[in-house]
Structures are given as structure tokens and as C-alpha cells.
N, CA, C, O and CB atoms as a CASP TS submission, in Angstrom:
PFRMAT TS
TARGET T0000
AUTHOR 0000-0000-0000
METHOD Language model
MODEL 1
PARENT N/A
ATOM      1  N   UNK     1       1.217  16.918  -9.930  1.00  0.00           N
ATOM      2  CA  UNK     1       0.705  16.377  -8.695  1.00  0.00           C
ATOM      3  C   UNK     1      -0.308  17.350  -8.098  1.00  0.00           C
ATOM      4  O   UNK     1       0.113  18.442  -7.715  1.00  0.00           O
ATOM      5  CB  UNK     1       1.851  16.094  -7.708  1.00  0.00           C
ATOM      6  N   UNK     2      -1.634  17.048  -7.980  1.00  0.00           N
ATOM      7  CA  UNK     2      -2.636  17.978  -7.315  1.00  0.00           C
ATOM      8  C   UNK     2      -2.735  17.450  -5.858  1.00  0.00           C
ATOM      9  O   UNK     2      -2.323  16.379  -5.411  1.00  0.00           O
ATOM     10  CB  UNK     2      -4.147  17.980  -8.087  1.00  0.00           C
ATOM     11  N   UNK     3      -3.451  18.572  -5.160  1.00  0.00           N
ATOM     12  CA  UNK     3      -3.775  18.344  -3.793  1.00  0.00           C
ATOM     13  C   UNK     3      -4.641  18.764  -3.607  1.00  0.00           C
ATOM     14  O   UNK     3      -4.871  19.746  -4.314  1.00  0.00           O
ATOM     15  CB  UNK     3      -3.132  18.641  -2.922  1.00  0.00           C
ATOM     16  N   UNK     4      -5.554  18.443  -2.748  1.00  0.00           N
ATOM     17  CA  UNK     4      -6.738  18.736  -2.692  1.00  0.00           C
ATOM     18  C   UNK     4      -6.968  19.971  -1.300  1.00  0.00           C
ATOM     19  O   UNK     4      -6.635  19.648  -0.160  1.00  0.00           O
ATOM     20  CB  UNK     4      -7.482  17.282  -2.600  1.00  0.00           C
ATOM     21  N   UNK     5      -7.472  21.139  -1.550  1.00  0.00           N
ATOM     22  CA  UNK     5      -7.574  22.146  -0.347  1.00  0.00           C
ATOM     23  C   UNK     5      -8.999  22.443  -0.513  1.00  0.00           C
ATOM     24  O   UNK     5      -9.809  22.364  -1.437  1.00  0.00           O
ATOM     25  CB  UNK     5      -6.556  23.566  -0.393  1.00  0.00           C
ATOM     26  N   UNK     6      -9.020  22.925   1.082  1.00  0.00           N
ATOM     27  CA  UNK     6     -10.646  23.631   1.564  1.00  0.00           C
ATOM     28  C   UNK     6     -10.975  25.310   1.557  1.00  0.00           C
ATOM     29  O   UNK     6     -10.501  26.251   2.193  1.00  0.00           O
ATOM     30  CB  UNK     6     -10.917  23.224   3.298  1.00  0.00           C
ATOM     31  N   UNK     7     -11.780  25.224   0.758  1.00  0.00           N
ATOM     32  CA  UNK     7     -12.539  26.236   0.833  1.00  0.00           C
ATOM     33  C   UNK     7     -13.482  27.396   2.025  1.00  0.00           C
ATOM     34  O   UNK     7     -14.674  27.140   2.196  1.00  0.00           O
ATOM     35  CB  UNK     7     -13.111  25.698   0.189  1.00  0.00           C
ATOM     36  N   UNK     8     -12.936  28.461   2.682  1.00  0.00           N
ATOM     37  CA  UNK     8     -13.250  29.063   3.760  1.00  0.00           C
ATOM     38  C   UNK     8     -14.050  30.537   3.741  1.00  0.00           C
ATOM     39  O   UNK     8     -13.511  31.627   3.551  1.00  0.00           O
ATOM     40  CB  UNK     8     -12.062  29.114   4.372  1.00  0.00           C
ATOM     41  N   UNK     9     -15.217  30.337   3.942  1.00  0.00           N
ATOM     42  CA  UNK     9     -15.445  32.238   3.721  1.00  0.00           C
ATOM     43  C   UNK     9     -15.266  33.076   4.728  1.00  0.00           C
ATOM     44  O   UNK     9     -15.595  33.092   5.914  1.00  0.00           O
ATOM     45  CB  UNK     9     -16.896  32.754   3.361  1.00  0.00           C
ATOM     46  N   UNK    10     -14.560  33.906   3.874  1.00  0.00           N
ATOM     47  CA  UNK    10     -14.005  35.008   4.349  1.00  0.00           C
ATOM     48  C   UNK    10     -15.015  35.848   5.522  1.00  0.00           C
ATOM     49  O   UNK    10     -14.436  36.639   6.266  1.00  0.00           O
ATOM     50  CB  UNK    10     -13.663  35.839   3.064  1.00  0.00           C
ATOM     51  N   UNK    11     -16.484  35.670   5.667  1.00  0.00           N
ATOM     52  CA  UNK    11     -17.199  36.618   6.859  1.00  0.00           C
ATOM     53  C   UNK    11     -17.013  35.403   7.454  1.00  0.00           C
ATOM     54  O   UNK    11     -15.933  35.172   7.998  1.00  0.00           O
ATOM     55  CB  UNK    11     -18.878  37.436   6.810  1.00  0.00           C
ATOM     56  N   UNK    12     -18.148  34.342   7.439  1.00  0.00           N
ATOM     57  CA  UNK    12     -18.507  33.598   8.707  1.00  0.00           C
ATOM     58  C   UNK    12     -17.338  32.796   9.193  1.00  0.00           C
ATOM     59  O   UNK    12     -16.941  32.770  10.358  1.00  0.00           O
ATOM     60  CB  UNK    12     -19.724  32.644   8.490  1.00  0.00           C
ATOM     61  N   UNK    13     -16.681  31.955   7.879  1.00  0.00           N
ATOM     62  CA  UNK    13     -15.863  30.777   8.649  1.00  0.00           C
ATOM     63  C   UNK    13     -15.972  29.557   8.348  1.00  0.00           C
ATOM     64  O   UNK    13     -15.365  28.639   8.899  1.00  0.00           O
ATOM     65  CB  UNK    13     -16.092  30.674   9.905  1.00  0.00           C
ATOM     66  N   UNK    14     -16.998  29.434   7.173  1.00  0.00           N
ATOM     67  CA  UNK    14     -17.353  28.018   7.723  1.00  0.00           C
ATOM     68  C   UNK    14     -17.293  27.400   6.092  1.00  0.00           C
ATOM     69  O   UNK    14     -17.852  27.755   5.055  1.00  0.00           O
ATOM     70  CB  UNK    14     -19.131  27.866   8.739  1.00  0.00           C
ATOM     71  N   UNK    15     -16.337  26.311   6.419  1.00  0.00           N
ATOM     72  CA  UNK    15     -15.957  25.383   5.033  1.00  0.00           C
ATOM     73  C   UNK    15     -16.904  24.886   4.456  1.00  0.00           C
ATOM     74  O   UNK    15     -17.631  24.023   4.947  1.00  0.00           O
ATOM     75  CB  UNK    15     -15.140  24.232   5.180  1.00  0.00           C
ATOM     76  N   UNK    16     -17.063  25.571   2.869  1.00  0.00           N
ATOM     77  CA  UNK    16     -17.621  25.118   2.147  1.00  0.00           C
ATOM     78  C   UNK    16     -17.801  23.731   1.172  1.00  0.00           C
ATOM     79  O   UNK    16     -18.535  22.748   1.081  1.00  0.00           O
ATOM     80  CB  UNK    16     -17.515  25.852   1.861  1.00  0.00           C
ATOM     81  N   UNK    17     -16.440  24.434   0.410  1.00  0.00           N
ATOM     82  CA  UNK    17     -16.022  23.967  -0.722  1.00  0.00           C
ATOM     83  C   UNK    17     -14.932  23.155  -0.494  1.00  0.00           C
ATOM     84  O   UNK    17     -14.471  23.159   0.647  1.00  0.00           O
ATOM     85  CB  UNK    17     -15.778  24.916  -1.587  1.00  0.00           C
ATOM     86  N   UNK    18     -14.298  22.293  -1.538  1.00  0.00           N
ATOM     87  CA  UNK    18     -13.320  22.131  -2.013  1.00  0.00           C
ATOM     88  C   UNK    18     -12.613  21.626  -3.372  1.00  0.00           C
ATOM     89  O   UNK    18     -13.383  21.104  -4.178  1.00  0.00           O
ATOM     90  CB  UNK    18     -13.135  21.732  -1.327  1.00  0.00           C
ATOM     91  N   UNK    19     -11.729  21.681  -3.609  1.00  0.00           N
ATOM     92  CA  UNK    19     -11.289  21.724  -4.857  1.00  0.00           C
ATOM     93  C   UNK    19     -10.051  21.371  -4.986  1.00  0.00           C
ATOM     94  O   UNK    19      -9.468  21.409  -3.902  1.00  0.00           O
ATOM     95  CB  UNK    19     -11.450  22.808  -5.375  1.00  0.00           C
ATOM     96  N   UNK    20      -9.400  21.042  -5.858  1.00  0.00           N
ATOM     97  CA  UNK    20      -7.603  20.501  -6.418  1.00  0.00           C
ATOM     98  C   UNK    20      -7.185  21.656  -6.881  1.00  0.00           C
ATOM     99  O   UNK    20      -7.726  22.520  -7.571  1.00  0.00           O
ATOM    100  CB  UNK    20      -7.332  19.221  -7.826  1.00  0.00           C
ATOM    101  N   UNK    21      -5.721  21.508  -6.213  1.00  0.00           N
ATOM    102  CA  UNK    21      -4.902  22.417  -7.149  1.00  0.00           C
ATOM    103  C   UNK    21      -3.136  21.725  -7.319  1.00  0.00           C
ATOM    104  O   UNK    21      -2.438  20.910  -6.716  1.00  0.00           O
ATOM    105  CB  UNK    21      -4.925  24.190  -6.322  1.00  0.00           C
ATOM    106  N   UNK    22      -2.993  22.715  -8.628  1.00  0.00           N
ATOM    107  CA  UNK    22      -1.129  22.266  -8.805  1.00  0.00           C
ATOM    108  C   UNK    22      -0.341  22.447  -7.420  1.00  0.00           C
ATOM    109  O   UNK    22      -0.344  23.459  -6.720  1.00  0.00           O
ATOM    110  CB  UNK    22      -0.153  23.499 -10.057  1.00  0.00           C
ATOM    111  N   UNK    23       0.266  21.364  -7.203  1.00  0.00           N
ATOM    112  CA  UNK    23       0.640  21.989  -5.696  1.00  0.00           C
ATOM    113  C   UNK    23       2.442  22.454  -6.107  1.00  0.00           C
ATOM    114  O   UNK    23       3.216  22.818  -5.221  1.00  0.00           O
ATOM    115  CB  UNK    23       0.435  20.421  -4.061  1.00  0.00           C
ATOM    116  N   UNK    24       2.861  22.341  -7.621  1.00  0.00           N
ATOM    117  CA  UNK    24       3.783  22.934  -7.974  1.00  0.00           C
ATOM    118  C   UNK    24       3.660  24.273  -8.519  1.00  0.00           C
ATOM    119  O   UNK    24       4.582  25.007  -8.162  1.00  0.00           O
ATOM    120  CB  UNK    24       4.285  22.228  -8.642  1.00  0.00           C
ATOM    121  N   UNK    25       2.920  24.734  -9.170  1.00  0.00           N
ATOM    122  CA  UNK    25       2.728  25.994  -9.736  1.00  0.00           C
ATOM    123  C   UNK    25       1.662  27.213  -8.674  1.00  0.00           C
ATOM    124  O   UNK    25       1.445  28.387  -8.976  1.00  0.00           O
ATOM    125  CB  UNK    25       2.013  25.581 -11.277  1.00  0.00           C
ATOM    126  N   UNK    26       1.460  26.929  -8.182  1.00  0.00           N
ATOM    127  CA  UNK    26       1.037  27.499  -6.655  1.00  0.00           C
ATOM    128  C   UNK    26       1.272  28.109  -5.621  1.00  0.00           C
ATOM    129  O   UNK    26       1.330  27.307  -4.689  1.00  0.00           O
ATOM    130  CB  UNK    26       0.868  27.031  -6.119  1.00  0.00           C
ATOM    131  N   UNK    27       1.503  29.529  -5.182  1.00  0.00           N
ATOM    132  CA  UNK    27       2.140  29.857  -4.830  1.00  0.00           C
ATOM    133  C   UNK    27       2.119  31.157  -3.742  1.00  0.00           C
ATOM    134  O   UNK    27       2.939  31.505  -2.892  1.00  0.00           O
ATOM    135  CB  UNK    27       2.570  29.749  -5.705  1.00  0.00           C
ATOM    136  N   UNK    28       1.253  31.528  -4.014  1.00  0.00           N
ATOM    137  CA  UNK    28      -0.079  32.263  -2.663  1.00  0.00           C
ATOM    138  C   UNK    28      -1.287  31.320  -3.028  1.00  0.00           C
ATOM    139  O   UNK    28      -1.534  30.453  -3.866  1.00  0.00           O
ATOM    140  CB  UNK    28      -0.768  34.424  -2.948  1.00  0.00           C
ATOM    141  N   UNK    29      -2.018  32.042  -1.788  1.00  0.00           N
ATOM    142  CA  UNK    29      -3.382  31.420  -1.009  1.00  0.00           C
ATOM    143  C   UNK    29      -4.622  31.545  -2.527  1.00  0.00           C
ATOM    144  O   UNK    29      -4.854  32.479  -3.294  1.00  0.00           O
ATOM    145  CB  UNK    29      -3.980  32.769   0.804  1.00  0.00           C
ATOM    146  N   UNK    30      -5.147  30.227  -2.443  1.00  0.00           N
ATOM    147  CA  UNK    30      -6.249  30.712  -3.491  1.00  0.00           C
ATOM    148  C   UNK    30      -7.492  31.354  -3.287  1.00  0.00           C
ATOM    149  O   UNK    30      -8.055  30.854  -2.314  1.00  0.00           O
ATOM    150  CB  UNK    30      -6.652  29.751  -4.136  1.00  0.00           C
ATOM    151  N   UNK    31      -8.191  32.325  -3.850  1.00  0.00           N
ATOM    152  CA  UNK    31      -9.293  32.941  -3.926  1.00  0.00           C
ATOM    153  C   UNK    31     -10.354  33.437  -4.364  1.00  0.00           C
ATOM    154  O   UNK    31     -10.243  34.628  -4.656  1.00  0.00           O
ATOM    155  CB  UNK    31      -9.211  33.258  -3.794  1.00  0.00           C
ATOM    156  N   UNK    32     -11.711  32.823  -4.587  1.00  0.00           N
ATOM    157  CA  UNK    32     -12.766  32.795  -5.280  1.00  0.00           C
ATOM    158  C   UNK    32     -13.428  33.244  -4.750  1.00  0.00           C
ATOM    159  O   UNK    32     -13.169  33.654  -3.619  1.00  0.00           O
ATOM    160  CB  UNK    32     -13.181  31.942  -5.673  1.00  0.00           C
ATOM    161  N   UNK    33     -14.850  33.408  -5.436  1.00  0.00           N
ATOM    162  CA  UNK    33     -15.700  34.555  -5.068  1.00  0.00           C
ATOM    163  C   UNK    33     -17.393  33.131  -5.053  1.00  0.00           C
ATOM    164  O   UNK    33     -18.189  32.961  -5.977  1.00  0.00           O
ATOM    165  CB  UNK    33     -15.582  36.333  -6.705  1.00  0.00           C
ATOM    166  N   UNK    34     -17.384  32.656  -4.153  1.00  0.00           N
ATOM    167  CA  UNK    34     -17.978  31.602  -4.559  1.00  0.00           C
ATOM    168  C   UNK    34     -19.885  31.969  -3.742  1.00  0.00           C
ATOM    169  O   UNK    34     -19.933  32.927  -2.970  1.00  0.00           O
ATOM    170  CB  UNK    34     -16.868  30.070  -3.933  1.00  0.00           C
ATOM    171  N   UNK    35     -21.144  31.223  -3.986  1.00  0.00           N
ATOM    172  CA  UNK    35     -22.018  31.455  -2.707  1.00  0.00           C
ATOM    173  C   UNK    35     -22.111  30.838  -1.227  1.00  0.00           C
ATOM    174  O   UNK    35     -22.215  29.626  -1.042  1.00  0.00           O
ATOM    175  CB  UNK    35     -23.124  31.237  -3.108  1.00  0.00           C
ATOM    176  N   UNK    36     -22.083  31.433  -0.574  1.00  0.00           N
ATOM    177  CA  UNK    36     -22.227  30.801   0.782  1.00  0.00           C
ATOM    178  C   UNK    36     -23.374  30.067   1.597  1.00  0.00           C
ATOM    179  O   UNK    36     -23.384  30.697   2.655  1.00  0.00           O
ATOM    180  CB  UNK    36     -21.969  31.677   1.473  1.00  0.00           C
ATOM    181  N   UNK    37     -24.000  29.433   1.655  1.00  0.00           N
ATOM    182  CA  UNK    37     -25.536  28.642   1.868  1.00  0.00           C
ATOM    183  C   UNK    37     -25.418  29.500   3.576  1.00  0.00           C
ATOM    184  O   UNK    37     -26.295  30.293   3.918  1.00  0.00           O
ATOM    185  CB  UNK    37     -25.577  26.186   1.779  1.00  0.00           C
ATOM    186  N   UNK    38     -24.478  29.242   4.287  1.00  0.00           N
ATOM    187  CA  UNK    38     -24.777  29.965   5.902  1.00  0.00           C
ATOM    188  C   UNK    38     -25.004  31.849   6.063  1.00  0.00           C
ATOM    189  O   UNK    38     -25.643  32.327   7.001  1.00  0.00           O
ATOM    190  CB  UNK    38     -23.118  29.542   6.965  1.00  0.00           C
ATOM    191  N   UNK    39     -24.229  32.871   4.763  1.00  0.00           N
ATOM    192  CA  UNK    39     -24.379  33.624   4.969  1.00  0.00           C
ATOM    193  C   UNK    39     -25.621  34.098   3.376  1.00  0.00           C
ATOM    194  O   UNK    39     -26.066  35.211   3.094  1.00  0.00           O
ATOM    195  CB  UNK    39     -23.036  34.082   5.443  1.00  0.00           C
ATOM    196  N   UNK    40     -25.814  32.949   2.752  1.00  0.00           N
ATOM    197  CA  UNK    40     -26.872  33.564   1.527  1.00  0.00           C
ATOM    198  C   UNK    40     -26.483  34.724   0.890  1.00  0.00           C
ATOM    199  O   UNK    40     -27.252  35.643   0.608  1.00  0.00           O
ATOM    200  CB  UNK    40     -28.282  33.956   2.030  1.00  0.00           C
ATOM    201  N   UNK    41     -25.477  34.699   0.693  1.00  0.00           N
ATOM    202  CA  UNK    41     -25.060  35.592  -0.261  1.00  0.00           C
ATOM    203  C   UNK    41     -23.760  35.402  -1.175  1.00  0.00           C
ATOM    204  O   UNK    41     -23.380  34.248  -0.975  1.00  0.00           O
ATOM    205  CB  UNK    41     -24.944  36.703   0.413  1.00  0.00           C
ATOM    206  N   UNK    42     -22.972  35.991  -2.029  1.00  0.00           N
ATOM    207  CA  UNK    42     -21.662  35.600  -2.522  1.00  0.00           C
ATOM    208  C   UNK    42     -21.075  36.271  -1.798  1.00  0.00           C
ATOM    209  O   UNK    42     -21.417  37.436  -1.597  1.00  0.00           O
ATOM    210  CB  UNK    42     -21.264  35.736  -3.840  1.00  0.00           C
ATOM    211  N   UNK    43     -19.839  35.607  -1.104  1.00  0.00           N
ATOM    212  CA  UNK    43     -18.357  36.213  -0.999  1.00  0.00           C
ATOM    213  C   UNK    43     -17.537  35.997  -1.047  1.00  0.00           C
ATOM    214  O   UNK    43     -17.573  34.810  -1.370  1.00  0.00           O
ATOM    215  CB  UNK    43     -17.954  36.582  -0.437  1.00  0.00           C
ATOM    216  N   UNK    44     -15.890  36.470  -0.896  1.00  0.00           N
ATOM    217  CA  UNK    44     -14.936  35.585  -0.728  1.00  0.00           C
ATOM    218  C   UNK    44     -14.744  34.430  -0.175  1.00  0.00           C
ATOM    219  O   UNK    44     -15.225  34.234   0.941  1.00  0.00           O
ATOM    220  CB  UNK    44     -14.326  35.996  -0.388  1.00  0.00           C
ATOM    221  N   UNK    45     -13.968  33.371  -0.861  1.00  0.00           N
ATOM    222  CA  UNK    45     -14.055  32.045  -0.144  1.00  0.00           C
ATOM    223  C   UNK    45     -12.575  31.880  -0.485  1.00  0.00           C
ATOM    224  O   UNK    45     -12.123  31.885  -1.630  1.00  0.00           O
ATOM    225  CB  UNK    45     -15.238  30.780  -0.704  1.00  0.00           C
ATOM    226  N   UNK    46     -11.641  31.684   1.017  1.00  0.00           N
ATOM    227  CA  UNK    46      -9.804  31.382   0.894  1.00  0.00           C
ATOM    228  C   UNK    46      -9.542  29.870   1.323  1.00  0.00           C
ATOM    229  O   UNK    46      -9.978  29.185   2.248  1.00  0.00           O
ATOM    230  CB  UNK    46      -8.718  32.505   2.165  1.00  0.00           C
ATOM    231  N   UNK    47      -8.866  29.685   0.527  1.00  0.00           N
ATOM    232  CA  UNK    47      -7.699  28.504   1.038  1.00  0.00           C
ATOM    233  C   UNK    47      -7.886  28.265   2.297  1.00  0.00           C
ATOM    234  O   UNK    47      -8.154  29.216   3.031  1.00  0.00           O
ATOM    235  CB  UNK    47      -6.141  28.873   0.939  1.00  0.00           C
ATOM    236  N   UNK    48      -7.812  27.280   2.693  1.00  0.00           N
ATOM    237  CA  UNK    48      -6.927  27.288   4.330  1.00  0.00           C
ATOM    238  C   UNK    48      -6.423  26.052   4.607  1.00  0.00           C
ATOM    239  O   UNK    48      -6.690  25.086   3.893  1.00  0.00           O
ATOM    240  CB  UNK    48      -7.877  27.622   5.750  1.00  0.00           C
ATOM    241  N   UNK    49      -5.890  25.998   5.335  1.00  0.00           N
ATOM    242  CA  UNK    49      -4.623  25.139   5.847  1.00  0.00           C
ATOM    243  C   UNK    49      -4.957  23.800   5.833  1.00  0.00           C
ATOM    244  O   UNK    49      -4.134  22.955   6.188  1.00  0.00           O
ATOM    245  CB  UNK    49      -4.129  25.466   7.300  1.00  0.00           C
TER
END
């Protein structure tokens, strides 16, 4: 069973992305290193709620 979560970067804030995940095998927050179009650069991008 997947679920679908949003993508958040870690400086500014502001939801990018999103993507599916196992919502059984899952188990901390996910974290990619994705680009940001508001801060033009790559950075962390977390899970959020």
C-alpha cells in the first residue's frame, strides 16, 4: 500500500515535490537531496506531514 507524501526544503520551506512511498516498510522521515526552483540551488528536501 503506497501513500503519497510532500516534499519540503530544508532552507526556504516551500513544497516542491512529491512522491509515493511504502507506508509499511517506512519508518523515519524521508530525505533527498533534490533542486529547488525558489532557492536555485540543490538541497535537502524532507517529508512532511
Amino acid at each position: 500500500m503506497n501513500k503519497k507524501i510532500v516534499l519540503a526544503c530544508e532552507d526556504c520551506g516551500s513544497r516542491n515535490y512529491t512522491t509515493q512511498s511504502n507506508k509499511e516498510t517506512q519508518s523515519a522521515r524521508l530525505e533527498l537531496k533534490k533542486f529547488c526552483k525558489v532557492c536555485n540551488q540543490h538541497s535537502i528536501h524532507r517529508e512532511t506531514k
